[in-house]
Structure formats: C-alpha cells, structure tokens
N, C-alpha and C positions, 0 to 999 in steps of 0.2 A: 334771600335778598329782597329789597323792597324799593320799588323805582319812588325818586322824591321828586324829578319834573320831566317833561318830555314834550318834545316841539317838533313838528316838523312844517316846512315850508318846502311853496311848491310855486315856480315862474316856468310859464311855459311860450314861449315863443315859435310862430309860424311864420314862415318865409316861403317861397316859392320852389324852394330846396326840399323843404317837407317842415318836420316836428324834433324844435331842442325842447329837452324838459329838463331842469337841475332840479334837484331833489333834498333839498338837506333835514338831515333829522342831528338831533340835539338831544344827549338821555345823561340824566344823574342817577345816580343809586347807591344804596345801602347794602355795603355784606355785612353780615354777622355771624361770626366764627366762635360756635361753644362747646368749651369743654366738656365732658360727658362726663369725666368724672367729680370736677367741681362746679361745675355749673356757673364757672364763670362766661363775661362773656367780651369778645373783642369787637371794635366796630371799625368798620371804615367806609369812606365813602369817596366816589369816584365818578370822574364825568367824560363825555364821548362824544365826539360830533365825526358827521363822515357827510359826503357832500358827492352823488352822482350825477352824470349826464347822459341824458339816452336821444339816440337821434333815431329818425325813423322818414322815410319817406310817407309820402299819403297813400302810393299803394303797398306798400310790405307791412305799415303797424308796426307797433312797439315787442318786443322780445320778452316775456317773461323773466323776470332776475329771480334768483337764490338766494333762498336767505342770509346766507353767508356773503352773498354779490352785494345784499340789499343793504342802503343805509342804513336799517332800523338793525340788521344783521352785524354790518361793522360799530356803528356805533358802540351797542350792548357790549360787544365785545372788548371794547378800548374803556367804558367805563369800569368793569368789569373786573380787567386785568390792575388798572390804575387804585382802585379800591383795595382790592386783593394786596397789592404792593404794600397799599398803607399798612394792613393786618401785619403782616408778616415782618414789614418795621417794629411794630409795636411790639412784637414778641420776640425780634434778637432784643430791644432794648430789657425787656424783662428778663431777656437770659430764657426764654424758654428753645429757645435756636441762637445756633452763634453762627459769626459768618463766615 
C-alpha cells in the first residue's frame, strides 16, 4: 500500500487544571491487490481520521499511547479497512467472489 496524504494537528490548551492536548491525524491510502498468477491488478483507496484527547496534570505528565490507542494507529486502520472494502467490491462485481 502506498499512503497518498497525511495530516495531523495538534491544539493544546493549559488551564490551572493541568494539560488538554487533541490530537487528530487524517491518512488516505492506496491498496493494491495482485494476482500472482495473472498479474493483474486491483486498486482501491481509502481514508481515516481518529481524533484523541489526553489530559494530564503538571505534576503526573502525559501517558505513553499504543499504537493501536494512537491516532496515527486508528486512523491506518480505518483507512485501511475502507480501501480493502473497495478491493473486494470490485472483485464480487467481476465474479471473482460472490456474496
């Protein structure tokens, strides 16, 4: 696969409470699914946004996330899945899977 844009923004606000930080990442990308034995090929493309908030006071600091926790983590993933969907469209319509 081959990512085609990616964003991410970052607003971080302090108050007397501690630290909000939102986090959002934005990712498009490219599957490409090939036959091995025709060397055809199917394409699809799909897009992902995911949007965190981490709060923290001024004495405990912020938590380490997961890539899986992390925007950049769900994002991929939602583009990912949405792309893949397309693929697999294309190929019940070809008849190569039915539904």
């Amino acid at each position: 696969f081959s990512y085609f844009f990616y964003s991410v923004s970052e607003e971080e606000e302090i108050t007397k409470d501690g630290i909000k930080i939102v986090l959002k990442t934005i990712i498009g990308m490219q599957v490409r699914f090939v036959n091995a034995e025709t060397g055809s090929i199917l394409t699809g493309s799909g897009s992902g946004e995911a949007v965190t908030i981490k709060r923290s006071n001024l004495l405990e600091g912020l938590d380490e996330v997961k890539f899986n926790k992390s925007t950049i983590g769900i994002a991929t993933k939602k583009a990912l899945e949405s792309a893949s969907a397309r693929i697999v469209k294309k190929m019940i319509k070809r008849g190569i899977f039915k539904e």
